[in-house]
C-alpha positions in Angstrom: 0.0 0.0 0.0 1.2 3.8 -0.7 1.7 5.8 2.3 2.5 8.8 0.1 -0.8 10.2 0.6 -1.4 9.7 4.3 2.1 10.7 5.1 1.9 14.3 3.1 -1.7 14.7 4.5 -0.1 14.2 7.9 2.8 17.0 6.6 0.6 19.3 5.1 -1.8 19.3 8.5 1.1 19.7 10.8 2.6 22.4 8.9 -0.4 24.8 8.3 -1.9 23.9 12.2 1.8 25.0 14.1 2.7 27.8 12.0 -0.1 29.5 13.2 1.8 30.1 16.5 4.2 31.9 15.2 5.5 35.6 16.2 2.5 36.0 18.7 1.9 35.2 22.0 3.2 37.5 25.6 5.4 34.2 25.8 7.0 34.2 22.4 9.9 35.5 21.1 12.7 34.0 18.2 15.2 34.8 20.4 16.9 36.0 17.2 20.4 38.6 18.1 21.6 39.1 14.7 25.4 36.8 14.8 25.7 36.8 18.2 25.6 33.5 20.9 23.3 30.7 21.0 20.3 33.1 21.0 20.1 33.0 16.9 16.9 30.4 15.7 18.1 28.2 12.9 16.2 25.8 11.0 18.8 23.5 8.9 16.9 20.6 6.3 20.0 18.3 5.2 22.3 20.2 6.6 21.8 23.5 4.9 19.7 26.9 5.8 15.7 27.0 5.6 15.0 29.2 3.0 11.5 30.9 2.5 10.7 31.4 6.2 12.0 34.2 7.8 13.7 33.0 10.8 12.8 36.3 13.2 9.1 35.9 12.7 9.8 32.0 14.3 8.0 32.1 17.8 7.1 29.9 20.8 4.6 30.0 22.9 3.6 27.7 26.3 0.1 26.5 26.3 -0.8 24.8 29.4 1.3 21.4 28.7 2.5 21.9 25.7 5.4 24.0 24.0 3.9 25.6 20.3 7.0 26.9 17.7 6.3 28.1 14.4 6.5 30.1 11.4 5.5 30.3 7.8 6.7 32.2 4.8 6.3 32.5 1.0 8.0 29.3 0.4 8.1 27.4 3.0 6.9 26.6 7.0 8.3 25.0 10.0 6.3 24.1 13.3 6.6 21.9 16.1 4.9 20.7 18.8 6.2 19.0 22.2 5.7 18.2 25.6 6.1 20.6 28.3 7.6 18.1 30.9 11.5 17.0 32.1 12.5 16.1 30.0 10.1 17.4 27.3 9.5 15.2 24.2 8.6 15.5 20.7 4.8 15.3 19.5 4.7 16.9 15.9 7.1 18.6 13.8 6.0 19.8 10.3 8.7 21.6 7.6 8.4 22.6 4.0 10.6 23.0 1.9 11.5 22.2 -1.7 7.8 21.7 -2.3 8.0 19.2 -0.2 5.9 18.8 2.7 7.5 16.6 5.7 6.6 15.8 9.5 7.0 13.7 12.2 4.2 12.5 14.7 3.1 8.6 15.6 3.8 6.3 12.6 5.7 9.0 10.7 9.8 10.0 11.1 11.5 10.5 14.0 12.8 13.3 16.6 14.5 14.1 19.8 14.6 17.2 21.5 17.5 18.8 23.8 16.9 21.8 26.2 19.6 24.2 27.0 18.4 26.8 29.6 15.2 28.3 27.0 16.7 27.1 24.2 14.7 24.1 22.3 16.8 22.3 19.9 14.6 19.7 17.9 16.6 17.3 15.2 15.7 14.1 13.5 14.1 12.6 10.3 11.2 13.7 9.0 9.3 12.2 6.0 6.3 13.3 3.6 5.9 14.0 -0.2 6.4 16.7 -3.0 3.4 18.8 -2.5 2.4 18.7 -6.5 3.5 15.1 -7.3 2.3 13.4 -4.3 2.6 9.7 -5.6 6.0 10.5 -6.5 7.3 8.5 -3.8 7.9 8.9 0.2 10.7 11.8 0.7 13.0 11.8 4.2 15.0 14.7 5.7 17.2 15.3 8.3 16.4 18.1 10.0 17.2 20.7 12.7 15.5 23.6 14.7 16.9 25.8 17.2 15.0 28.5 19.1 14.9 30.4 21.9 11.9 30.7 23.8 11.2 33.2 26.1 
């Protein structure tokens, strides 16, 4: 059976739901600082930069249990969701890029999350399809995403 479909359904959800939190809340921030220490978000997919998405509007906010961070621009998205707890663990992540819409939740890719002070870096392997060919086959991406969250 093709999981193309379910998998970019999945991507495409995850995607458009989490980068609605972005730039928003009283508890958001991007942490952004121009060049400057570990307060700069990045978003790396296969090693190189995000484009598309422009990595100030990238925001966090706390919602009871839960830790929101997204963003969305002309070309691309990023949003995750995880856990609020100690250690805190990955629930969603959604990305595009390339036309490509890719996530991880339950059944699809895989992520880990490591917390420095208020600084969220999520990595791992996400998976999903090319947004206007989606039988052209499963795609998987390594991924990272730093922020800071205020």
């Amino acid at each position: 059976m093709n999981r193309t479909l379910p998998v970019l359904a999945v991507a495409a959800i995850a995607v458009l739901g989490l980068t609605a939190c972005g730039g928003g809340g009283s508890d958001s921030g991007s942490g952004s600082s121009g060049d400057g220490g570990d307060a700069k978000t990045t978003v790396k997919v296969d090693g190189k930069d995000l484009e598309g998405v422009n990595l100030d509007s990238v925001g966090c906010t706390k919602q009871e249990n839960t830790v929101l961070i997204g963003s969305a621009g002309a070309s691309g998205g990023v949003g995750a969701t995880l856990s609020a707890g100690d250690p805190p663990s990955v629930q969603t992540v959604g990305i595009t890029v390339d036309g490509n819409a890719l996530a991880v939740g339950p059944g699809v890719g895989e992520a880990t999350v490591k917390v420095e002070g208020s600084r969220y870096i999520i990595s791992g392997t996400a998976q999903g399809g090319n947004i206007a060919n989606p039988m052209a086959g499963i795609v998987k991406k390594q991924f990272e995403i730093a922020v800071t969250c205020r």
